[in-house]
C-alpha positions as CSV (number, residue, x, y, z in Angstrom):
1,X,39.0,78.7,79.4
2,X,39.1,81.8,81.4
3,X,37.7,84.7,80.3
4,X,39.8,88.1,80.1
5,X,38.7,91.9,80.8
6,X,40.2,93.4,77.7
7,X,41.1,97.5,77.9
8,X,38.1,97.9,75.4
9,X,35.3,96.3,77.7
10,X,36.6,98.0,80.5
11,X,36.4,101.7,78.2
12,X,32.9,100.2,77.6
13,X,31.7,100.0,81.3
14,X,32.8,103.6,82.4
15,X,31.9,104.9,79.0
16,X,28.2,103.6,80.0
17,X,28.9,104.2,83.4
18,X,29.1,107.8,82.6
19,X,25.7,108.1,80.3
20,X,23.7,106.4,83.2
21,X,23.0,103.0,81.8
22,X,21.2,100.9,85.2
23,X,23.3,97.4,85.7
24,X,20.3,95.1,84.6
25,X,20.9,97.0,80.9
26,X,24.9,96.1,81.2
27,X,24.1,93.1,81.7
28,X,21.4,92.5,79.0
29,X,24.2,93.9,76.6
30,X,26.8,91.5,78.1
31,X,24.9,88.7,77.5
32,X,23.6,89.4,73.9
33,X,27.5,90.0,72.8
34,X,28.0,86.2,73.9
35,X,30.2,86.9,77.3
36,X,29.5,83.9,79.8
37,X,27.1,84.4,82.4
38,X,29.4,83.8,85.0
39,X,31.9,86.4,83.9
40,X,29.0,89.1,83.5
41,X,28.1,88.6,87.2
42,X,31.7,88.8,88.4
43,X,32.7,91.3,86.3
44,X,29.5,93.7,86.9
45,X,30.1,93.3,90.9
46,X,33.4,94.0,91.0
47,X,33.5,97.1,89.0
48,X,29.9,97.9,90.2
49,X,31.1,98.2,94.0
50,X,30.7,102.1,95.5
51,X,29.7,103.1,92.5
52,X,27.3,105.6,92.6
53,X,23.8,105.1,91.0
54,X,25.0,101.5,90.5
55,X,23.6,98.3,92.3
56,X,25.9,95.0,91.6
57,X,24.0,91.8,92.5
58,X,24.5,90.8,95.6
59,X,26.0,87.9,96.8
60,X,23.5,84.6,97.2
61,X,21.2,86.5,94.4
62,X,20.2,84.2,91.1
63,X,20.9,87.1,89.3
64,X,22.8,85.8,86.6
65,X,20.4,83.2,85.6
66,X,17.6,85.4,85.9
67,X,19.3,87.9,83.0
68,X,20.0,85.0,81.2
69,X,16.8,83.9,80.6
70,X,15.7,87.4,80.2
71,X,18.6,88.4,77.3
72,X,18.1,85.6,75.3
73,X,14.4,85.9,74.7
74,X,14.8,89.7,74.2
75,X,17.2,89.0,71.2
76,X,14.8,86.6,69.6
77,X,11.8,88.7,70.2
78,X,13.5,91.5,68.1
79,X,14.1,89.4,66.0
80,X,10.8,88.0,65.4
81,X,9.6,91.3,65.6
82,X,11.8,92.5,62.5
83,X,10.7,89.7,60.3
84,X,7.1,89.7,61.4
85,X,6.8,93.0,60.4
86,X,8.8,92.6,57.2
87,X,6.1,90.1,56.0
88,X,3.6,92.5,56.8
89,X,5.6,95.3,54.8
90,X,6.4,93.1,51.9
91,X,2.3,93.2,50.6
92,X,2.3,96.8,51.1
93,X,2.7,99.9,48.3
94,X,2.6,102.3,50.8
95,X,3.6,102.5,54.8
96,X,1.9,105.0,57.0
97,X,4.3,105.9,59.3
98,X,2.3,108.3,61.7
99,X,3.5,111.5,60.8
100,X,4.3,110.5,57.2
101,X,3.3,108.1,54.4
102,X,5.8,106.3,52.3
103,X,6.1,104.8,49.0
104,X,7.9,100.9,48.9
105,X,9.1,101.1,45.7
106,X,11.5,98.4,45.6
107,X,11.7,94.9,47.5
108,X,14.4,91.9,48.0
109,X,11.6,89.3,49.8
110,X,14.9,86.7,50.6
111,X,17.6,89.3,52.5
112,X,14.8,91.2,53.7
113,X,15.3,94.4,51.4
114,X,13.1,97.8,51.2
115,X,13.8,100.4,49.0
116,X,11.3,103.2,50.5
117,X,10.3,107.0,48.3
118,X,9.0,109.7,50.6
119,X,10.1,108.7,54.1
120,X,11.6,112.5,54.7
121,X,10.5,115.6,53.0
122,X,13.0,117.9,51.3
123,X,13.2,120.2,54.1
124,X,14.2,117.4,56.7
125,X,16.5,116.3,54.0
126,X,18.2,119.8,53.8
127,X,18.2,120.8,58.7
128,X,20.2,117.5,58.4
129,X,22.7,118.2,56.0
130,X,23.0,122.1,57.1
131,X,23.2,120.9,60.9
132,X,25.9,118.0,59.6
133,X,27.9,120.5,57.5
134,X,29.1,122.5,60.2
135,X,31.0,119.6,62.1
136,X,31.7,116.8,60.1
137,X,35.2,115.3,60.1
138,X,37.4,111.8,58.6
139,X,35.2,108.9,58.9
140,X,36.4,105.9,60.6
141,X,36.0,102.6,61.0
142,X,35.7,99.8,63.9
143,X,39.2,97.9,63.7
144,X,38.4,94.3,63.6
145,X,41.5,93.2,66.0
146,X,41.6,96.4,68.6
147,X,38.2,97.5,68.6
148,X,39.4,101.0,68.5
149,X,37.8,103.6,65.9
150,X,40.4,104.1,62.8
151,X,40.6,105.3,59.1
152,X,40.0,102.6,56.8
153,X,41.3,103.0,52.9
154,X,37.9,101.6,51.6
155,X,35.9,104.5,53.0
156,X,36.5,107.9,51.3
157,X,33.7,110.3,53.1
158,X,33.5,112.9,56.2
159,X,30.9,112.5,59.0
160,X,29.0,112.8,61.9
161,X,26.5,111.9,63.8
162,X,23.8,113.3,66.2
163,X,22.8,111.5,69.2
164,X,19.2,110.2,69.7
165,X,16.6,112.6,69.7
166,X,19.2,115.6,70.0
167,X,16.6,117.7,67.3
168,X,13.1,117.7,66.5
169,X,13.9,116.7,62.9
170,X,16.3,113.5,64.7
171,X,13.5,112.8,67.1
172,X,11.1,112.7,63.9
173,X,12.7,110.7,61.9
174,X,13.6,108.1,64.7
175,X,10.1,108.2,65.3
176,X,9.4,107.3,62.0
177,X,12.2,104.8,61.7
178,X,10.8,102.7,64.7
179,X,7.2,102.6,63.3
180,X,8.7,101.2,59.8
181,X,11.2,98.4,61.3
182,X,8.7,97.9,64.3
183,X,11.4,97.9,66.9
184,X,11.7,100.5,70.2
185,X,14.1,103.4,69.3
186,X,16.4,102.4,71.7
187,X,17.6,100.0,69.8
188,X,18.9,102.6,67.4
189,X,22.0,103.8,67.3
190,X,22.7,107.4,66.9
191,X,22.2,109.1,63.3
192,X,25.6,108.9,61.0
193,X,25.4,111.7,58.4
194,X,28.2,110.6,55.7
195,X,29.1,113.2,52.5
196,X,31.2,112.0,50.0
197,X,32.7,114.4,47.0
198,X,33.3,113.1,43.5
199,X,35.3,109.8,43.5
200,X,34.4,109.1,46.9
201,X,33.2,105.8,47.8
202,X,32.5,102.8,50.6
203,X,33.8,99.5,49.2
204,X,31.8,96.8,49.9
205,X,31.9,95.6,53.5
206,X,29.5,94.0,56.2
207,X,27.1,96.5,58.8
208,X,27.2,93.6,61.5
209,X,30.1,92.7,63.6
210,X,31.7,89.0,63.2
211,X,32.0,87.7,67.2
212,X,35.3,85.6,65.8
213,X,37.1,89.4,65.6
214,X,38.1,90.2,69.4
215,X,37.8,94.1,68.3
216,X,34.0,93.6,68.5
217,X,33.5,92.5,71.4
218,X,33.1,96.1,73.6
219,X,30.4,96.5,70.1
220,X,28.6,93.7,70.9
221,X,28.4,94.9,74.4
222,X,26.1,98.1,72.9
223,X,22.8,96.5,72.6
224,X,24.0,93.3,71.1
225,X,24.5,92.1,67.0
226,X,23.0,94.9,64.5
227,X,19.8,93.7,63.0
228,X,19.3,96.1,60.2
229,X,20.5,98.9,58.2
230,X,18.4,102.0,57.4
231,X,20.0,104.0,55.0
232,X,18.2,107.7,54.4
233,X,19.7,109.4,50.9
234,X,19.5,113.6,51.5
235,X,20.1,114.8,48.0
236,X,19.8,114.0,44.4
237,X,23.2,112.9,43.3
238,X,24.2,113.7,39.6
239,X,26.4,110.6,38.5
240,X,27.7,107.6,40.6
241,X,27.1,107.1,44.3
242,X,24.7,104.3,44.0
243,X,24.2,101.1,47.1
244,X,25.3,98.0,45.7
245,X,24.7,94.6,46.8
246,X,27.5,92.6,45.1
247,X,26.6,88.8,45.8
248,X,23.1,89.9,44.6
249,X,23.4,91.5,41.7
250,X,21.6,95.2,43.2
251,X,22.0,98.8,42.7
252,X,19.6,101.1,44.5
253,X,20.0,104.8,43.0
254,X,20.1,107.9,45.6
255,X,17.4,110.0,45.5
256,X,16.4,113.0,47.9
257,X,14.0,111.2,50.8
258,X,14.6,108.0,50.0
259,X,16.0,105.0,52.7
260,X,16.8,101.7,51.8
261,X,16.4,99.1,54.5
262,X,18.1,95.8,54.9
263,X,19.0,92.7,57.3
264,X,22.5,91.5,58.6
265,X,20.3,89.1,60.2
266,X,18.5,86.0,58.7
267,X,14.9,85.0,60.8
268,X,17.4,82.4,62.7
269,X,19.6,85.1,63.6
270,X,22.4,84.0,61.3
271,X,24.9,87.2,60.0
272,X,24.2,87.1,55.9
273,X,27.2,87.3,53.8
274,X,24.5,88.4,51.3
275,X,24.1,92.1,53.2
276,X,27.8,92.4,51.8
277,X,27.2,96.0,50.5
278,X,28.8,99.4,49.4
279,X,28.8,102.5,48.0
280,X,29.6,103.0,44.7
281,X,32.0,106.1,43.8
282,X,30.4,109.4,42.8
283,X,31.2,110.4,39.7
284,X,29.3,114.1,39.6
285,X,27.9,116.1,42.5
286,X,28.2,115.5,46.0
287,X,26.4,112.6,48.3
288,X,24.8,113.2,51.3
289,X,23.5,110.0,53.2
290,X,22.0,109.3,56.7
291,X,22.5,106.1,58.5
292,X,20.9,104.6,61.5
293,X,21.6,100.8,62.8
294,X,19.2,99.2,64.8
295,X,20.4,96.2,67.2
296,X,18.5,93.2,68.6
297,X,18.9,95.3,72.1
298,X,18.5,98.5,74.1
299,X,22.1,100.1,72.4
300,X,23.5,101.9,75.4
């Protein structure tokens, strides 16, 4: 079957085009969202061609192979990395983190769950919410069919996000973030801050993107399947507004410097329909929450 260039991939390729991103990283990406070898070649060349800044794979090269065998392995050393280090977390109370020492005070050993005390201080807690405050907006969603960002019923909040390392407090926690999971901060994405008022909510849903939905595809482009989930709670909230874990029974309570990690990924890189979660509605206060995914790749 022949492969099509949908309007999202092609967004995709100037988007990354325009932020710099080398070819060999495009094509990393391409390969980790599941498009054909073949088609990444042709498809980088052509669009690559007088390009400034860009150098498409000339024509004799082994090129494609060579990133193929390069991808792959990339994915599954992420992945081996994540769940390495998640056996090594798992017999720990407490994670130094560099800058910062944190308390596990919760643990799910089978979907690869950490609920973590002390990973930010109140006064990182408080930059990010007063830096958020000033531009936050609707939250969206990824549509499953189009791919395109759009308001989605089950998510009641306003957000934003910050790109990497765009503050010292961002940098730190990133930092931090990639010392705990033991994966590069590249492969983060940027920072979400969410804040959701009294009866607001995020039914439950799924953090990694199915590869049957043609939507995701220009997603999976971005540094491949998300691994995992880091969610960083900024404030004490006074009713409600808890993370649930429906097929397992979980609740894990905000509270001001905490994060609760957790895999979309099994050790054999399976999605798990046991990471269905969501946030339950507030019932008092306000929630302030910060959310970083980390993918098996460089995201670009």
């Amino acid at each position: 079957m022949t492969q099509t260039v949908s309007r999202e991939l092609e967004d995709w390729f100037q988007l990354n085009v325009s932020r710099g991103c080398r070819t060999e990283q495009l094509h990393q990406s391409l390969i980790e969202a599941g498009y054909p070898a073949d088609f990444v070649g042709s498809f980088l060349s052509e669009r690559s061609r007088g390009l400034p800044g860009i150098d498409a794979p000339g024509p004799g090269t082994d090129s494609d192979a060579t990133m193929l065998s390069v991808a792959s392995p990339s994915a599954e050393a992420a992945l081996d990395a994540w769940w390495t280090r998640f056996a090594e977390l798992s017999q720990l109370n407490h994670v130094n983190l560099g800058d910062r020492t944190a308390v596990i005070a919760g643990r799910q050993l089978a979907q690869g769950i950490l609920y973590l005390r002390d990973l930010l201080s109140a006064d990182e807690c408080d930059t990010l919410v007063a830096d958020a405050e000033r531009r936050i907006e609707g939250s969206t969603v990824v549509d499953p069919e189009t791919g395109r960002f759009v308001p989605d019923p089950r998510r009641s909040s306003m957000g934003t996000y910050f790109e990497r390392a765009a503050n010292p407090v961002v940098a730190a926690v990133e930092q931090r973030l990639a010392v705990l999971s033991g994966l590069p901060e590249v492969n983060g994405e940027g920072l979400q801050i969410l804040f959701y008022q009294v009866g607001g909510e995020y039914r439950p849903h799924f953090d990694y993107f199915d590869p049957a939905n043609p939507g995701y595809a220009a997603q999976l482009g971005h540094g491949g399947q998300r691994l995992l989930t880091i969610i960083l709670y900024l404030n004490d909230v006074e009713g409600g507004g808890g993370t649930i874990f429906p097929e397992l029974g979980l609740e894990f309570l905000p509270a001001k410097g905490a994060a609760l990690m957790f895999a979309s990924l099994d050790r054999e890189g399976a999605l798990q329909p046991k990471s269905l979660h969501g946030g339950n509605p507030v019932t008092a206060g306000q929630k302030w929450i910060a959310t970083r995914w980390i993918r098996l790749g460089a995201y670009c």
